[in-house]
C-alpha positions in Angstrom: -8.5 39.1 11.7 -11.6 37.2 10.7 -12.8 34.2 12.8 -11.1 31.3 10.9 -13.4 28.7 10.2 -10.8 26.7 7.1 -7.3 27.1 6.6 -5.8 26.4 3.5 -1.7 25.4 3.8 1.2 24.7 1.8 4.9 24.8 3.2 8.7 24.2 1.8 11.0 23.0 4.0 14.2 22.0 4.6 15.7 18.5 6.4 18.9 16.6 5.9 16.7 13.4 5.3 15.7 11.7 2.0 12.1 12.6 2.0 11.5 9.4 -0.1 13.5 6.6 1.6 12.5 8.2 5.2 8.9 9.8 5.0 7.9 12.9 6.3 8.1 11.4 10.3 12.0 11.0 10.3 12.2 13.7 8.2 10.6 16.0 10.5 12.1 14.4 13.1 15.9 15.8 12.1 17.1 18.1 14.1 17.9 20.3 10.7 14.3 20.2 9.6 12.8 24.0 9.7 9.9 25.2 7.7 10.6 27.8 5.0 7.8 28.9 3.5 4.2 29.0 4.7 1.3 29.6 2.1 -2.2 29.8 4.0 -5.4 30.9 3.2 -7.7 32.1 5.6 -11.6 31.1 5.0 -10.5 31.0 1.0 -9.5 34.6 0.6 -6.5 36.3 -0.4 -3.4 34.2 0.1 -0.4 35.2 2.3 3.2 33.6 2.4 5.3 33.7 5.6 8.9 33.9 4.9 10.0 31.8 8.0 13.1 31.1 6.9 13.8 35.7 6.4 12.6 35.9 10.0 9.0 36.7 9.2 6.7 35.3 11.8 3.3 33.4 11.8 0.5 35.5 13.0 -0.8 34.0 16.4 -4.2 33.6 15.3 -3.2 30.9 12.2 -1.4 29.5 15.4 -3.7 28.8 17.3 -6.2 27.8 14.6 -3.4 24.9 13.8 -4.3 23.1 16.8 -8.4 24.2 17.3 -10.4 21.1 16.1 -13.2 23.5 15.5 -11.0 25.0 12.6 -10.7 22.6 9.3 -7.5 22.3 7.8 -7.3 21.5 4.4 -3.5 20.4 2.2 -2.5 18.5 -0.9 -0.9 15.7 0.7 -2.0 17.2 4.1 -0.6 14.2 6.2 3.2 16.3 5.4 1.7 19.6 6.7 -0.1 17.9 9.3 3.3 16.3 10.5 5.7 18.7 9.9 3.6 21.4 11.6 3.3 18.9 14.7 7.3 18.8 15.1 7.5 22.6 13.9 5.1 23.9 16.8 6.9 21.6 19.5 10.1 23.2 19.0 9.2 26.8 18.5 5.9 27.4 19.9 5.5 24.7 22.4 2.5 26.7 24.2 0.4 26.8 20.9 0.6 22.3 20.2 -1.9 20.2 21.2 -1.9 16.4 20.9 -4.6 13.5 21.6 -5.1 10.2 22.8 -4.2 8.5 26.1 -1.1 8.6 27.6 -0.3 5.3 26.6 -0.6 5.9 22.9 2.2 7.0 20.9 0.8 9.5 18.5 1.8 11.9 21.2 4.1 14.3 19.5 1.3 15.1 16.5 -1.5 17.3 16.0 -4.8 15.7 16.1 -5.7 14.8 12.4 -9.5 14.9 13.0 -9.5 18.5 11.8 -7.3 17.9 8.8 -8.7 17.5 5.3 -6.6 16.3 2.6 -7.2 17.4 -1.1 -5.2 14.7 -2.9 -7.9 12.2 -0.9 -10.7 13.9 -2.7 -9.0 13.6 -6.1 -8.1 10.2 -5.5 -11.7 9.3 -4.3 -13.1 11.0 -7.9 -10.4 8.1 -9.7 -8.5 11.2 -10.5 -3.9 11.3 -10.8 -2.5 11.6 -6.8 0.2 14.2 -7.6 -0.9 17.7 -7.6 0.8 18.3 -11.2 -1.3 15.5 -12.5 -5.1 16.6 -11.0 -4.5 19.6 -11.9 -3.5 18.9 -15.9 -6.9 16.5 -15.7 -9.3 18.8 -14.2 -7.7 22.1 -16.5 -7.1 24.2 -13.8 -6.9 27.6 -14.7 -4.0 28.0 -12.1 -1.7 24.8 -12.4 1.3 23.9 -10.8 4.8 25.6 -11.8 7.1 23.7 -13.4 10.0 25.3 -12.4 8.8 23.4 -8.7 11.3 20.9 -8.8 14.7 22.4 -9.7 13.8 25.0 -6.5 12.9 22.5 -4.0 16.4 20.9 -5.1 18.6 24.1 -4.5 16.7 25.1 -1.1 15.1 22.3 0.9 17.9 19.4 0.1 21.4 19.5 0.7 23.9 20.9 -2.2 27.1 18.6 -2.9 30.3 21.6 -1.4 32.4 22.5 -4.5 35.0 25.2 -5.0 32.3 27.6 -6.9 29.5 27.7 -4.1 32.1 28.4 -1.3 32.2 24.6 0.0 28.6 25.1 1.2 26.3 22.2 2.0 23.3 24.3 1.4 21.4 26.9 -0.3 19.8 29.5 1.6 17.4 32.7 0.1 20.9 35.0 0.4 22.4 32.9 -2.4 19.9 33.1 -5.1 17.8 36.1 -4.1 15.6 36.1 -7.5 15.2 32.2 -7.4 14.0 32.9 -3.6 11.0 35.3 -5.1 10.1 32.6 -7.3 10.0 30.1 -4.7 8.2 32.2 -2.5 5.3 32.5 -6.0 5.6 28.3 -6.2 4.8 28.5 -2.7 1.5 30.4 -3.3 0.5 28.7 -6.5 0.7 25.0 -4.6 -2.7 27.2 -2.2 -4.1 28.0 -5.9 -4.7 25.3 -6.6 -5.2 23.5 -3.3 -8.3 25.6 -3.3 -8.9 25.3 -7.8 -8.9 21.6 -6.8 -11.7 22.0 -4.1 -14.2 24.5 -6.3 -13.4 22.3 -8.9 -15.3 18.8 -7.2 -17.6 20.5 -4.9 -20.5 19.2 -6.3 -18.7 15.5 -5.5 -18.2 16.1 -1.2 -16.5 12.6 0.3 -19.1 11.3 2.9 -18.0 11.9 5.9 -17.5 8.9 7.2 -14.8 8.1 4.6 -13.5 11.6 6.1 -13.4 10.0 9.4 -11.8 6.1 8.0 -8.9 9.1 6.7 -8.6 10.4 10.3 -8.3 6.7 12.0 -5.9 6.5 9.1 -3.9 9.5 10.6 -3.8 7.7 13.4 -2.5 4.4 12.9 0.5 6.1 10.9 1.0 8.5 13.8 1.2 5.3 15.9 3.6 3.6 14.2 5.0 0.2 14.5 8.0 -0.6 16.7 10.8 -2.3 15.2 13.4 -4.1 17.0 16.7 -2.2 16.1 19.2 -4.7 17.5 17.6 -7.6 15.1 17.2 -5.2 12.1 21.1 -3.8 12.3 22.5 -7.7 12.7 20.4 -8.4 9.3 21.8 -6.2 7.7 25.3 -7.3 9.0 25.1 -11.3 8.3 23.4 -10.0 4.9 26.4 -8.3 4.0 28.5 -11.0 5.1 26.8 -14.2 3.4 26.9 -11.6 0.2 31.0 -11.5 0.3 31.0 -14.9 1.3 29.0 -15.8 -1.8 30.7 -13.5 -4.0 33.8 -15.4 -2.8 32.7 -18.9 -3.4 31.6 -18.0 -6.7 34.9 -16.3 -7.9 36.7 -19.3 -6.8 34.0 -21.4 -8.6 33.9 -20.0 -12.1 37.1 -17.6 -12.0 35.0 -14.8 -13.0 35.6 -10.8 -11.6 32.1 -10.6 -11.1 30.0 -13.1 -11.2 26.6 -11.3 -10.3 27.2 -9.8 -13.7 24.5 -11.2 -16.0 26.9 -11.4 -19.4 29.4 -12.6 -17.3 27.8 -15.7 -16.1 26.2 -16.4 -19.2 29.5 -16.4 -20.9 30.6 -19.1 -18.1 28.0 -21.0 -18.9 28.0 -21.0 -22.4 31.7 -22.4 -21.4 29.9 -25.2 -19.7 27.5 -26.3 -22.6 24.8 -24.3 -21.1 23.1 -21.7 -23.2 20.8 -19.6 -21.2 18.3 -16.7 -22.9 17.8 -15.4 -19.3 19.0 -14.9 -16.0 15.9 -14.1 -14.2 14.9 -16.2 -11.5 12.2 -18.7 -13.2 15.3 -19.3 -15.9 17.5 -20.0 -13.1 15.4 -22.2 -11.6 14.4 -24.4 -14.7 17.8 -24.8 -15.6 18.7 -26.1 -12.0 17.5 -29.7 -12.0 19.0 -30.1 -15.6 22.5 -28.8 -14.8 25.3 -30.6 -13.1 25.6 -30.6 -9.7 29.0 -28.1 -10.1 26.7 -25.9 -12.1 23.5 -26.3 -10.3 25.8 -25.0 -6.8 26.9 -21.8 -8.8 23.6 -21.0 -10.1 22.1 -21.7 -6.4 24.5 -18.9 -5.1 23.7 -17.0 -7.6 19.9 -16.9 -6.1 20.9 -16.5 -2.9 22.9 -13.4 -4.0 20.2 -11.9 -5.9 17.6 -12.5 -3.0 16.5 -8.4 -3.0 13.7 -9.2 -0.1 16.2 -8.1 2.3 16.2 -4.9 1.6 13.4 -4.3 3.6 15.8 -4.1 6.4 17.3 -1.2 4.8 13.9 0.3 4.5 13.5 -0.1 8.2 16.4 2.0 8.9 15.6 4.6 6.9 11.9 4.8 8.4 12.6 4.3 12.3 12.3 7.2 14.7 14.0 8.3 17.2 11.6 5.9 19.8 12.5 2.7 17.5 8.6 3.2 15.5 8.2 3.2 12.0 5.9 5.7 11.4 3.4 6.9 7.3 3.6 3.3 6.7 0.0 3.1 4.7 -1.2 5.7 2.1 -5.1 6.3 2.2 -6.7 5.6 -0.4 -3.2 4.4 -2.5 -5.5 2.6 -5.0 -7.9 4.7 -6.5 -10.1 2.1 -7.9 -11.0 0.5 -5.0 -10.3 2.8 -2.1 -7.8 0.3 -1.1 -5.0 1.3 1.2 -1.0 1.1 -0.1 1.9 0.2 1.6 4.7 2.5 1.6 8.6 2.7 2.8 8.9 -0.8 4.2 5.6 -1.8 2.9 3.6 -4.1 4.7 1.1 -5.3 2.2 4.2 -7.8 0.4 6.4 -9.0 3.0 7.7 -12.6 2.2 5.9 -15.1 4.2 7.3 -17.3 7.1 7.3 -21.2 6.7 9.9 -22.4 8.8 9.5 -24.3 12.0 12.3 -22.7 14.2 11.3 -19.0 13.3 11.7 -18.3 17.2 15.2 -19.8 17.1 16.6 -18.7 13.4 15.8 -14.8 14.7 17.3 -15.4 18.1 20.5 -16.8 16.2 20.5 -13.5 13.8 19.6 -11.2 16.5 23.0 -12.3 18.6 24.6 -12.1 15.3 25.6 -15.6 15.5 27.4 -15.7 11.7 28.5 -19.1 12.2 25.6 -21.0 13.5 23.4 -19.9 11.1 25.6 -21.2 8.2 26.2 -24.3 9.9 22.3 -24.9 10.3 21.1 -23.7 7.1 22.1 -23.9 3.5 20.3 -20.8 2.7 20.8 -17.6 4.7 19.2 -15.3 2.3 16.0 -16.8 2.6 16.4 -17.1 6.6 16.5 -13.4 6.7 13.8 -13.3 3.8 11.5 -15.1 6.4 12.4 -13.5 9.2 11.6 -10.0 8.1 8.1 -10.0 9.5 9.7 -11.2 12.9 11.4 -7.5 12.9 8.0 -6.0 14.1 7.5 -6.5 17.7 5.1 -4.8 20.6 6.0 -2.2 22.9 7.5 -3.9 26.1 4.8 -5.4 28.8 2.7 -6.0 26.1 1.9 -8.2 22.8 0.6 -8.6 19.3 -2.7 -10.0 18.6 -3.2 -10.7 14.5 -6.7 -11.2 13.3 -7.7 -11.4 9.4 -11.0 -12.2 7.2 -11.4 -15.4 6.3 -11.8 -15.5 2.1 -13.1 -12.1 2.5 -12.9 -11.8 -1.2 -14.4 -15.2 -1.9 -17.5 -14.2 0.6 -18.1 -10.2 -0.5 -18.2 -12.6 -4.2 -20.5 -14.8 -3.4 -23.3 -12.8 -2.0 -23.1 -9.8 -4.0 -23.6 -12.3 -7.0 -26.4 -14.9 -4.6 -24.3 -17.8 -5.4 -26.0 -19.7 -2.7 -24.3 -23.2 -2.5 -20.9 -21.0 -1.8 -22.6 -19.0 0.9 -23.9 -22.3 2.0 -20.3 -23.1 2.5 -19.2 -20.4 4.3 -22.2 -20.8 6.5 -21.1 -24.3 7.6 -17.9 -23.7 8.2 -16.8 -25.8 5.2 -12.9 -25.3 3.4 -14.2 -23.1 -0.1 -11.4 -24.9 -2.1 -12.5 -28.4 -1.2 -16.4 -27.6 -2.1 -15.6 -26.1 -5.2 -13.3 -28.9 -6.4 -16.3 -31.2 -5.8 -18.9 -28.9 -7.4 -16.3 -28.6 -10.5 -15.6 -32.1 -10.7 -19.0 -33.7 -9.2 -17.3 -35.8 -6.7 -16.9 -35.6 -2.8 -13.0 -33.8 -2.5 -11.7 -33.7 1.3 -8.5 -31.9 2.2 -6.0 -34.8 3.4 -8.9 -37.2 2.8 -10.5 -39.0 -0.2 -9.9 -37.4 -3.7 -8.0 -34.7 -1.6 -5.7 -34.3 -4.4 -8.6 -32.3 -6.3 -8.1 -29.6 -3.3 -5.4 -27.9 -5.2 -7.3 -27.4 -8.6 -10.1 -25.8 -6.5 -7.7 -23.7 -5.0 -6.2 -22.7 -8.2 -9.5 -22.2 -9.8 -10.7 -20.3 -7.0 -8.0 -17.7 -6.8 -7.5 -17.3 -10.9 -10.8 -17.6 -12.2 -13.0 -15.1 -10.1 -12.9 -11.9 -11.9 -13.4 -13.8 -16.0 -9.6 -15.1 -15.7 -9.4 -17.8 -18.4 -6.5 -20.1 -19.1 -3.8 -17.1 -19.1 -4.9 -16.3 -15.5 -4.3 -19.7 -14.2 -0.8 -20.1 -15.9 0.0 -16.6 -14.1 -1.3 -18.1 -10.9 1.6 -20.8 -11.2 -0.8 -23.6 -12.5 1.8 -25.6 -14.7 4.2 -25.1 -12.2 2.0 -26.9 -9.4 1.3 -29.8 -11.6 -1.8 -29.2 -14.0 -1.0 -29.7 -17.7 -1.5 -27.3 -20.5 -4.7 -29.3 -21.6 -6.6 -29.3 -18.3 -6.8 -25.4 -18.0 -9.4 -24.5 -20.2 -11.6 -27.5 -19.1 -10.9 -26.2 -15.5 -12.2 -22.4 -16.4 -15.3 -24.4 -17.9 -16.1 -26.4 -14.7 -15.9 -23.4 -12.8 -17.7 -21.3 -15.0 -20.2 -23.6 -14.9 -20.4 -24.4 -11.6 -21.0 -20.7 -10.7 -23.3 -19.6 -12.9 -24.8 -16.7 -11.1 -21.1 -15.1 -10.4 -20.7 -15.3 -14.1 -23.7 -13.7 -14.7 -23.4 -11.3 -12.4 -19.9 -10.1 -14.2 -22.2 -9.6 -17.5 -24.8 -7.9 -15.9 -22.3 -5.7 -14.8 -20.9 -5.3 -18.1 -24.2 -4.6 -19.7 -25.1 -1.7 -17.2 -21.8 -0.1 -17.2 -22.5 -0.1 -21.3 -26.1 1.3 -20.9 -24.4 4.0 -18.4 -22.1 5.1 -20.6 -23.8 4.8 -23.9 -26.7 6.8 -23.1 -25.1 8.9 -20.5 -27.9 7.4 -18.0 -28.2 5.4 -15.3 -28.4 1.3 -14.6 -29.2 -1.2 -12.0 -28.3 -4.7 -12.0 -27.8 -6.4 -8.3 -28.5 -3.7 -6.4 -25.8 -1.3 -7.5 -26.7 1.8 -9.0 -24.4 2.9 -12.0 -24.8 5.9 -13.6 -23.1 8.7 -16.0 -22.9 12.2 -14.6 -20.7 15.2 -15.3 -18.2 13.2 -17.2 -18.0 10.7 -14.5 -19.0 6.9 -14.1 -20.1 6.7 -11.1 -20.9 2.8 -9.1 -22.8 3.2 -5.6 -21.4 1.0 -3.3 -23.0 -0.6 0.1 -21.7 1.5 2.3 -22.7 4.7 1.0 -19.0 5.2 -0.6 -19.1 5.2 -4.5 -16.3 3.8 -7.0 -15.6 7.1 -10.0 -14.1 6.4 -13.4 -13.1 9.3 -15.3 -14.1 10.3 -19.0 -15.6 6.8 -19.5 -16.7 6.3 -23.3 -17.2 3.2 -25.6 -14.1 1.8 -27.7 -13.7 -1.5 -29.4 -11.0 -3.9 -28.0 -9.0 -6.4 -29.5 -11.1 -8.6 -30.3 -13.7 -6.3 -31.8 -16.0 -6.4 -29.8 -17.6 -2.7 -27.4 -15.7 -2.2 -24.2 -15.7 0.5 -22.4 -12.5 2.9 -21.8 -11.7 5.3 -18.9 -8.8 7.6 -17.8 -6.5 6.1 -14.9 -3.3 5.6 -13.9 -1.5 2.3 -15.1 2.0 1.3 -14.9 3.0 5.0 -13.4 1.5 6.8 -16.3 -1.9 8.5 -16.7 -3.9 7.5 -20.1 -6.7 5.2 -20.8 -7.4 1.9 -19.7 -9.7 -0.6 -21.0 -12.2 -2.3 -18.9 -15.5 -5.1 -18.7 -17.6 -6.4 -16.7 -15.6 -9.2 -14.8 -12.9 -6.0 -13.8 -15.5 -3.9 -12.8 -16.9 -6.8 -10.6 -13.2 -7.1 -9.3 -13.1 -3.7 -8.4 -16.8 -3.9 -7.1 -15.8 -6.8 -5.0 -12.4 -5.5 -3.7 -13.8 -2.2 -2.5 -16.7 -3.6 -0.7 -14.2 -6.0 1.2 -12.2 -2.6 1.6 -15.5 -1.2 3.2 -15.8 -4.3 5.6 -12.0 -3.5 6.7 -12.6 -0.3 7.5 -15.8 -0.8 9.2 -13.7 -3.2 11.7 -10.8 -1.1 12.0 -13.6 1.5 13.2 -14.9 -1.0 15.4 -11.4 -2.2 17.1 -10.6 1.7 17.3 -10.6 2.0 21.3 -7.5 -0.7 20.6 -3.9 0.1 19.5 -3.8 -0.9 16.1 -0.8 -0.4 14.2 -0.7 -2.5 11.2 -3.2 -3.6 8.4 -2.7 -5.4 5.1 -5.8 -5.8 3.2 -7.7 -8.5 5.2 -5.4 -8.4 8.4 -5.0 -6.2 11.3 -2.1 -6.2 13.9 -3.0 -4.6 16.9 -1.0 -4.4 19.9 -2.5 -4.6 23.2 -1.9 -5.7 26.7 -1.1 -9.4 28.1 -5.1 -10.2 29.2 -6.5 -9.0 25.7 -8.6 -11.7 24.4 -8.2 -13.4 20.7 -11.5 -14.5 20.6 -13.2 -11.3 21.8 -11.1 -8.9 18.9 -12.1 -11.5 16.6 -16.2 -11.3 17.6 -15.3 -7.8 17.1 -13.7 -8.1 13.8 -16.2 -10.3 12.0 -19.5 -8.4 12.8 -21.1 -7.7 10.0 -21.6 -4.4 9.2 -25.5 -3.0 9.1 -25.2 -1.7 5.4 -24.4 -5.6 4.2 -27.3 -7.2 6.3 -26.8 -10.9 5.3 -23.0 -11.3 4.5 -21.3 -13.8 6.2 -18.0 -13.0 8.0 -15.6 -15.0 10.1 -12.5 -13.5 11.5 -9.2 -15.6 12.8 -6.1 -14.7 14.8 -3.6 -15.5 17.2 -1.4 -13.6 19.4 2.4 -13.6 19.4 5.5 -11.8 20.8 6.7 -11.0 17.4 4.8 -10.3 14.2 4.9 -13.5 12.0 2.3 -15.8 10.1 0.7 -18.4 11.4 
């Protein structure tokens, strides 16, 4: 055989777990996971299917080049190959795996994703769909995926329901559909087609390499995992289940109604009760509360504390443990194609409630005994005990601990200097609280948090948070303005104050605006602020700091609603692929988010020799040994990186025995 210098794989397999609850480590991890089908190229020549699952064998040579970091590996989705290949190799070839790291790491039982290259990345990176169906429609593939795909990976690599007909079977193997076997065995070999279409397709686009490598500490950190403590997440579930009845019961006796989580049913009863409610959702609920009787206000309290969905992530937990008590494929690379930004996934790190209460430490010891009755003795609200305790469910390997560090403002800084908005990065440079400065810039008075006109501190917040990216009076109500106290009249004197208070961010969103118009218009390329935007090969391209660039596909001018030229792109919004409208203050957002991105990265790069296991957009959760040092992972955390000479970062943390908020 040739010397292999790239591999190109696809493979079906079978497993007992839900692929989509679990992801592909506990899924891999069953013991009735086995690999069907493997499609490979070798060097991009002539494709060749192994029928694993007919007894055909895997040539030694693709064996050995699974595990030889001098051979690149390349997949659609390759993190499932990558994985599945790892478990695969353990069990049946055991002489042929190869893992990496130190012995105290626990990416132990996976191939070393150095090698790996994953297609979907490089379509995601050109701002193009992340499902192989999808990139291929866009880029018109001669060779696109078959659409018979789905209905075959149903009948052979998922369980079938036993009925009279199939024999009382719980699954479908090649000897019971021998045609739809030869057709798998072609889907198989299509998925490599266009693997490889996709590659000759945006080979004149490479990803840097260093992106390439922010992938492979990627690879890592999922391999990794993050403990969970079992015992804590399996009594969560329990008292969950029983406040629910309990609940359930209270209400029943309450209103007399079957079910009175049913929507029409409760609004009947309260119609009953001179109450006529539109909705049911939980700002209706809530603003009918205070006006209710307190009779009615105790049912329609339940009712919340019923609906509370939060803990759910302890279900999610469950599904995603392995067998050493780790959840494991917790972030997607690259999940948010407009800024590079990573995604959560299964139990989803990057939205967990946050913790406020006082006796966090004491609430999870009381759920973690399962102590039913204490905890409804000392609080009126379980639901939202467990809701805040979910974070508490993460916890280090024994002997040693957590330390938590995060950016501080990242956004608000990456903001201000990109645009030279020098009395904010004046702020940042002292050491001053952003929301207090820019109260007083808005309102031209001193504001001090807790001190005089400290009251101001919240408008500055709100301001701050809404108003960065062109939001206007819509943005703020969105951000819960009326709802914290402002009236309806103060808003759009609020975006005014700001507005004019930063006027070189808001130019700065307009100068954006005006060269991604030139760009596309002419088909040329702009510079405003040091970013070079440009029109190429049916792409909009924006060169970032770091040497990564943000990619809008089949951008072109359009009018928007209010008449005025915008300009339009393909994307992916609300799950569906079509075009999306866009200006200069959301360009600037995305500008602004993928730069802090950058920084992120470039610190996770820099805390690499550590064990990190956890990251949600600003923060990272590493666990380490009892004599790490806060203060020397944050030094570490807030250096600035050499391609942003000049920003100024600052990095905070604390260290803890469980994950939590501080």
């Amino acid at each position: 055989m040739t010397a292999i210098k790239t591999l190109a794989l696809d493979l079906e397999t079978f497993s007992d777990v839900d692929l989509k609850k679990s992801g592909v480590y506990p899924y891999a991890e069953s013991p009735s996971f086995e690999i069907l089908l493997l499609g490979y190229s070798v060097n991009g020549d002539k494709i060749q299917v192994v029928d694993i699952a007919c007894g055909e064998a895997v040539p030694d040579e693709v064996l050995v080049a699974l595990a030889d970091s001098s051979v690149e590996k390349w997949a659609y989705n390759a993190q499932f190959e990558r994985v599945c290949l790892s478990v695969w190799l353990r069990r049946n070839h055991p002489q042929y795996f190869q893992s990496y790291s130190s012995p105290e790491d626990t990416v132990g039982n996976y191939l070393d994703p150095s090698s790996w290259k994953c297609s979907r990345i490089w379509g995601a990176y050109m701002g193009l769909p992340l499902s192989l169906k999808g990139i291929g429609a866009v880029l018109k593939l001669d060779e696109q995926k078959m659409e018979e795909g789905a209905d075959l990976i149903k009948y052979f690599c998922k369980p079938c329901r036993p009925t009279k007909s199939n024999g009382g079977r719980t699954r479908n193997l090649p000897c019971h559909a021998p045609e739809k076997w030869e057709l798998f065995k072609s889907y198989n070999k299509r998925d490599v087609e266009v693997e490889l279409a996709i590659k000759e397709k945006l080979a004149k686009f490479p990803v840097p390499d260093f992106v390439w490598d922010e992938y492979h500490l990627d690879q890592e950190i999922n391999d990794r995992g993050i403990l969970l403590d079992m015992c804590f997440v399996e009594q969560a579930i329990a008292i969950d289940a029983k406040t629910k009845q309990s609940l359930r019961s209270r209400m029943q006796q309450q209103t007399g109604l079957e079910n009175p989580n049913s929507v029409a049913q409760m609004k009947g009863w309260l119609a009953d009760n001179g109450i006529k409610a539109e909705s049911l959702d939980k700002k209706a609920v809530k603003e009918i509360i205070p006006n209710a009787g307190e009779y009615i206000a105790d049912v329609l309290s339940c009712r919340q504390q019923l609906a509370k969905s939060s803990v759910s992530k302890y279900t999610a937990m469950q599904n995603a443990v392995c067998a050493d008590g780790r959840a494991r494929g917790m972030f997607q690379f690259y999940g948010a194609n407009r800024s590079g930004r990573w995604a959560g996934r299964i139990i989803q790190l990057q939205n967990l409630p946050q913790n406020h209460m006082d006796d966090l430490a004491e609430a999870r010891a009381l759920v973690r005994d399962g102590n039913f009755n204490a905890l409804e003795l000392l609080y009126d609200n379980i639901p939202n005990v467990l809701s805040e305790l979910i974070r508490t469910a993460f916890t280090p390997k024994p002997s040693y601990k957590y330390i938590v560090a995060d950016f501080s403002a990242i956004e608000a800084r990456v903001l201000s200097f990109l645009a030279g908005e020098q009395w904010r990065i004046d702020v940042f440079k002292d050491g001053k609280d952003i929301y207090c400065e820019s109260a007083s810039q808005m309102f031209h008075i001193p504001v001090v948090k807790n001190g005089i006109n400290g009251h101001l501190r919240q408008k500055g917040k709100i301001a701050e948070l809404a108003l960065g990216y062109g939001g206007s009076v819509g943005a703020l109500k969105a951000m819960g303005a009326l709802e914290m106290g402002l009236s309806e009249e103060e808003l759009q004197p609020l975006v005014d104050a700001w507005r004019q208070s930063n006027p070189n961010i808001t130019h700065f969103w307009w100068d954006i605006d005006a060269a991604v118009k030139k760009a596309v218009l002419y088909k040329t390329a702009a510079e405003t602020h040091g970013f070079k935007i440009y029109y190429k090969s049916g792409m909009l391209f924006i060169n970032l700091p770091s040497g990564r660039r943000l990619c809008y596909v089949k951008p072109r001018m359009g009018i928007n609603q209010f008449g005025s030229d915008s300009v339009t792109y393909e994307g992916t919004t609300t799950g569906k692929w079509g075009r999306i409208e866009s200006y200069g203050p959301k360009f600037v957002e995305n500008i602004v988010q993928a730069v802090s991105r950058d920084v992120l990265a470039y610190a996770m790069k820099t805390l690499r020799h550590c064990f990190i296991v956890g990251h949600v957009h600003d923060e990272l959760i590493i666990e380490c040994s009892p004599n790490a040092s806060v203060e020397a992972i944050c030094e570490q955390m807030g250096r600035t990186p050499p391609w942003i000479k000049g920003l100024l970062l600052r990095a905070d943390g604390y260290e803890c025995e469980f994950y939590q908020k501080q």
